[in-house]
C-alpha positions in Angstrom: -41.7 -59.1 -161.6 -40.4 -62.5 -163.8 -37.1 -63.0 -162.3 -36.6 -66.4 -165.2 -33.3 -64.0 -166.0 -32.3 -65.4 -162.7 -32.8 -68.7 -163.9 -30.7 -68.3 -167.3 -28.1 -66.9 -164.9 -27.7 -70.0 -162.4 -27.4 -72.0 -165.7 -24.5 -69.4 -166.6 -23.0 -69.0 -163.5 -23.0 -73.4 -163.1 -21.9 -73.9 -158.8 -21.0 -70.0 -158.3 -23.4 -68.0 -156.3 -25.7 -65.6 -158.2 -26.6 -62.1 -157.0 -30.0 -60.5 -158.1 -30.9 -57.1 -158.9 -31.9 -54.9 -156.5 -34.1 -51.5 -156.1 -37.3 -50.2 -158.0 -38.4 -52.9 -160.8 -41.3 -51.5 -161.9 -40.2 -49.2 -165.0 -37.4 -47.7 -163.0 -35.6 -43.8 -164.6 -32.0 -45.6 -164.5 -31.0 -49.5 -164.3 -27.7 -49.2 -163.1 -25.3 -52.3 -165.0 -21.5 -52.7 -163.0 -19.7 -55.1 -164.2 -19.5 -57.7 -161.4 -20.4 -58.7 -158.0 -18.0 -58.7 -155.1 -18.0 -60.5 -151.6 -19.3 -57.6 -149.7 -22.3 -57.6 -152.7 -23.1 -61.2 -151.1 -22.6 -60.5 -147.8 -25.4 -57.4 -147.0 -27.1 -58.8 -150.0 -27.5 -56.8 -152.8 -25.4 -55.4 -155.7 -23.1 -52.1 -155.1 -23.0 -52.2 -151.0 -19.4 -51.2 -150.9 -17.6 -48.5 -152.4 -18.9 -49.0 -155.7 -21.7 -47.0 -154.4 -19.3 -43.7 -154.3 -18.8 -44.4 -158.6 -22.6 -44.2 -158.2 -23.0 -41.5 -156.6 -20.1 -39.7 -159.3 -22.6 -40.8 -161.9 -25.9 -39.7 -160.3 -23.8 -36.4 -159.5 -23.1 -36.2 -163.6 -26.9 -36.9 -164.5 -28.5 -34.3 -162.2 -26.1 -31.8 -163.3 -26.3 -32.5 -167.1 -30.1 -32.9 -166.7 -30.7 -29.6 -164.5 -28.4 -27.7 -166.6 -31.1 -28.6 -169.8 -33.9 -27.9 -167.5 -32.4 -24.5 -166.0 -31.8 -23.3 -169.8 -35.3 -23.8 -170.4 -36.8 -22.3 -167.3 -37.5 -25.4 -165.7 -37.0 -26.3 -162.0 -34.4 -28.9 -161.2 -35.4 -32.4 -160.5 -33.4 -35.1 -158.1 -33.0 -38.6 -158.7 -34.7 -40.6 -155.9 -33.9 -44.4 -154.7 -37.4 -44.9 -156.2 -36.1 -43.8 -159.7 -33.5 -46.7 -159.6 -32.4 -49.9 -160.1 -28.9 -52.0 -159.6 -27.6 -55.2 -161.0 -24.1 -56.6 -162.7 -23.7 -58.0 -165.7 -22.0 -61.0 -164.8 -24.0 -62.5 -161.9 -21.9 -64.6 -160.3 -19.1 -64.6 -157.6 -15.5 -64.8 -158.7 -12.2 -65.0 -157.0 -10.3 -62.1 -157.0 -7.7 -61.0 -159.7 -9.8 -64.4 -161.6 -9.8 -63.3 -165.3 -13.1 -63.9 -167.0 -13.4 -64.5 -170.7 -14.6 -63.2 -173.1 -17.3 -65.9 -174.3 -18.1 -66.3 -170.3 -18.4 -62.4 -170.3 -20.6 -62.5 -173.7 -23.2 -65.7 -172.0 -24.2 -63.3 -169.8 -26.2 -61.3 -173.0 -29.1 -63.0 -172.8 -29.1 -62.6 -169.0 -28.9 -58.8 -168.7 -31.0 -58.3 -172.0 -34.1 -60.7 -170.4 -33.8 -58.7 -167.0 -33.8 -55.1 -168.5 -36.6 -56.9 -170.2 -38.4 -58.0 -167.2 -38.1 -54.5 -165.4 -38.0 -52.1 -168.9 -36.0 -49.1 -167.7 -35.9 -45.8 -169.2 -32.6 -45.6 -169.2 -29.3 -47.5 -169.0 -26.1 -46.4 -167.1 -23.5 -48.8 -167.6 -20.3 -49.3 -165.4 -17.0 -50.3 -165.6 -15.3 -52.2 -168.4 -17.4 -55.4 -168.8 -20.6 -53.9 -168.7 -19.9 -50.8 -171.3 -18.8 -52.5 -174.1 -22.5 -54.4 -174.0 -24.3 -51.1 -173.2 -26.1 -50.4 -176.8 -27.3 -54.4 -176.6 -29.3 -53.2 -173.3 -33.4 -52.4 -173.9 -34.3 -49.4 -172.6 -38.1 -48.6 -172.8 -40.5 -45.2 -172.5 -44.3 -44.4 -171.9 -46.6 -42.8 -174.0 -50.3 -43.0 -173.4 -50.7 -44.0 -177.2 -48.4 -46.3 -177.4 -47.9 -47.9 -173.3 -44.1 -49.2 -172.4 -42.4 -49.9 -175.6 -38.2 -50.4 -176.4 -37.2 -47.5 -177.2 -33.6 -46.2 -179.1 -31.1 -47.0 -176.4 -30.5 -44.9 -173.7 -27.3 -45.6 -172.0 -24.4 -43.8 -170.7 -20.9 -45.6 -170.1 -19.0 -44.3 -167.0 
């Protein structure tokens, strides 16, 4: 995988740590966006180790039941989402102290960032978290497989939770 979005991010994020992304990165179902790492993301080492997870969870919960409901209406059987299926990251990279307000044009440099590693990985679909993240959601590539046409951006594909 070209992890350069890491690069653009240490330029970003100047002295602050930066935390990658983390799970599948090879055309994953859902890239996963929060908002904004935290000291226990640092500490195990990847994004979403605390309770983030559980709003996780909430949204995997939403998808497979939106999702089976569709496929149980027309006679399918249900799927699950696996670990496999997934991918995590933030949209700011970097560490901040808490209750530190971030603005709006350091929020908005992180773009490029988020857009070059949904890039880099091409999700199907985008699930955006929390109040940074959403309001960027639609500027997000999402992508989709034919056998025609190979992994091509498609329309976006993005829920805000």
């Amino acid at each position: 995988m070209n992890t350069d979005y890491l690069d653009l991010a240490r330029m970003v994020a100047g002295e602050r740590p930066v935390l990658p992304g983390w799970g599948n990165r090879d055309h994953p179902r859902y890239m996963f966006v929060g908002s904004y790492p935290v000291p226990k993301d640092f500490i195990i080492g990847r994004p979403f180790a605390g309770p983030q997870f559980d709003v996780i969870k909430n949204a995997l919960d939403i998808i497979n039941g939106a999702v089976n409901e569709k496929l149980k209406e027309q006679g399918k059987p249900p799927i699950t989402l696996l670990m496999e299926d997934q991918y995590y990251t933030y949209f700011v990279k970097a560490l901040h102290r808490p209750n530190e307000t971030l603005g709006e044009d350091y929020i908005k440099s992180y773009l490029p960032v988020i857009q070059r590693e949904a890039e880099s990985i091409r999700p199907q679909n985008i699930v955006c978290l929390g109040s940074v993240a959403k309001p960027f959601a639609g500027a997000i590539p999402a992508w989709e497989y034919t056998p025609e046409t190979g992994w091509v951006e498609k329309v976006r594909s993005f829920l805000g939770v």
